[in-house]
Structures are given as structure tokens and as C-alpha cells.
FIMI-492615 format. One record per residue (C-alpha): x, y, z; residue in one letter. Coordinates in steps of 0.001 Angstrom, whole numbers, padded with zeros to 6 digits, always signed. Example, Ala and Ser with C-alpha at 12.3 -4.5 7.8 and 13.67 -1.06 7.14 Angstrom:
2
+012300-004500+007800A +013670-001060+007140S 
//
This chain:
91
-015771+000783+001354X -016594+004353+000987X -017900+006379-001729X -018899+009813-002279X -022801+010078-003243X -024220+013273-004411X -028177+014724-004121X -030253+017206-004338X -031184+018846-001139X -033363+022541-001649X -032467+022598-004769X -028846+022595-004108X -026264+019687-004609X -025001+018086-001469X -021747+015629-001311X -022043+012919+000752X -018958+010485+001727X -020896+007486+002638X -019122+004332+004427X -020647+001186+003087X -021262-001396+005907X -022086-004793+005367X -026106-005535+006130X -027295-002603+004514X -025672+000303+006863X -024408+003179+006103X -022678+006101+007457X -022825+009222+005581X -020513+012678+006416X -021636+015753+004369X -018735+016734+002903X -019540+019951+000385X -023496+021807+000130X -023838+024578-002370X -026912+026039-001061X -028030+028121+001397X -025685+027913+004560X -029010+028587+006971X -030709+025094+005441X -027909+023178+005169X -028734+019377+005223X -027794+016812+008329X -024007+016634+008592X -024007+013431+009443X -026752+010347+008672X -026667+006784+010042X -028940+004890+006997X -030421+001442+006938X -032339-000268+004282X -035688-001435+005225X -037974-003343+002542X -038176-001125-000524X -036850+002065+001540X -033993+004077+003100X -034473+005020+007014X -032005+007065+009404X -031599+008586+012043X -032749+012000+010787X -036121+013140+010192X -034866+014165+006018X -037107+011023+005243X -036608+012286+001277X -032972+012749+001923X -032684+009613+003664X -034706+007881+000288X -032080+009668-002308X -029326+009464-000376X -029737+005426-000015X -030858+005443-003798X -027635+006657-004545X -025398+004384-002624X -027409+002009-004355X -026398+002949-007524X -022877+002757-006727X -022408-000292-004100X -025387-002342-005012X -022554-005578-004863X -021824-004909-001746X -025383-004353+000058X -026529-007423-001594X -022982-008913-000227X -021790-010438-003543X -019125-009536-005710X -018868-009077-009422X -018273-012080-011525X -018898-011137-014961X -021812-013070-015355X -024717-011599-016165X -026914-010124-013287X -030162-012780-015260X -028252-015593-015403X 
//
């Protein structure tokens, strides 16, 4: 599945199209950054969920943390490799 997460990065929004993998992978591609061309962010991020936190393969340890938190947000289903049943999340 792929989605398109958005974050801060220098104070300047950065588009992400992320490729959910199952086991808590992800590949992002920066798509759009509205900031400063010279500090643009990684174009390209390889994340993987480790305890409570996001790691990759780049050294944007916050960007790697936001970036996660939003795929989060938006796949959390699919990391946790269930699907929505209607039930509540509780129950």
C-alpha cells in the first residue's frame, strides 16, 4: 500500500510517498519540499520500527521519528498486520 505522509522538515512541509511493507518497513520517496532547495531533506528513506521508535537509513533521526509517526497515523492496520473489522479497537 502506499500513502503520501507529510512533515515538517526546517520549518518547511515535505511530501513523502511512503510504500507500506508488511513487518514494519517502509520506503519513503520525497515527492514535493517547500523550503529551502540548499537543505532539502533525504530523497529517499528506508524506515523500520524498532520498540517505541522510527530508524532508517539516514542520519534525520527526527525525520525518521515524524516521518514513521505519520505512517502510523495512516496505516496503523497494516503495521500491526490486521485489518479493520468494525469492532472496537478495546474490545
Amino acid at each position: 500500500m502506499e500513502i503520501t505522509a507529510a512533515v515538517l522538515y526546517g520549518g518547511s512541509l515535505a511530501h513523502y510517498d511512503v510504500q507500506v511493507e508488511s513487518g514494519r518497513e517502509c520506503f519513503a520517496r520525497l515527492s514535493s519540499y517547500n523550503g529551502n532547495p540548499s537543505q532539502q531533506p533525504p530523497s529517499t528513506i528506508k524506515l523500520r520500527k524498532e520498540g517505541r521508535h522510527w530508524v532508517s537509513d539516514s542520519a534525520e533521526n527526527g525525520l525518521s521519528d515524524d516521518l514513521g509517526y505519520a505512517v502510523e497515523l495512516k496505516a496503523k492496520p497494516i503495521l500491526e498486520g490486521r485489518r479493520r473489522d468494525g469492532s472496537h479497537p478495546a474490545g
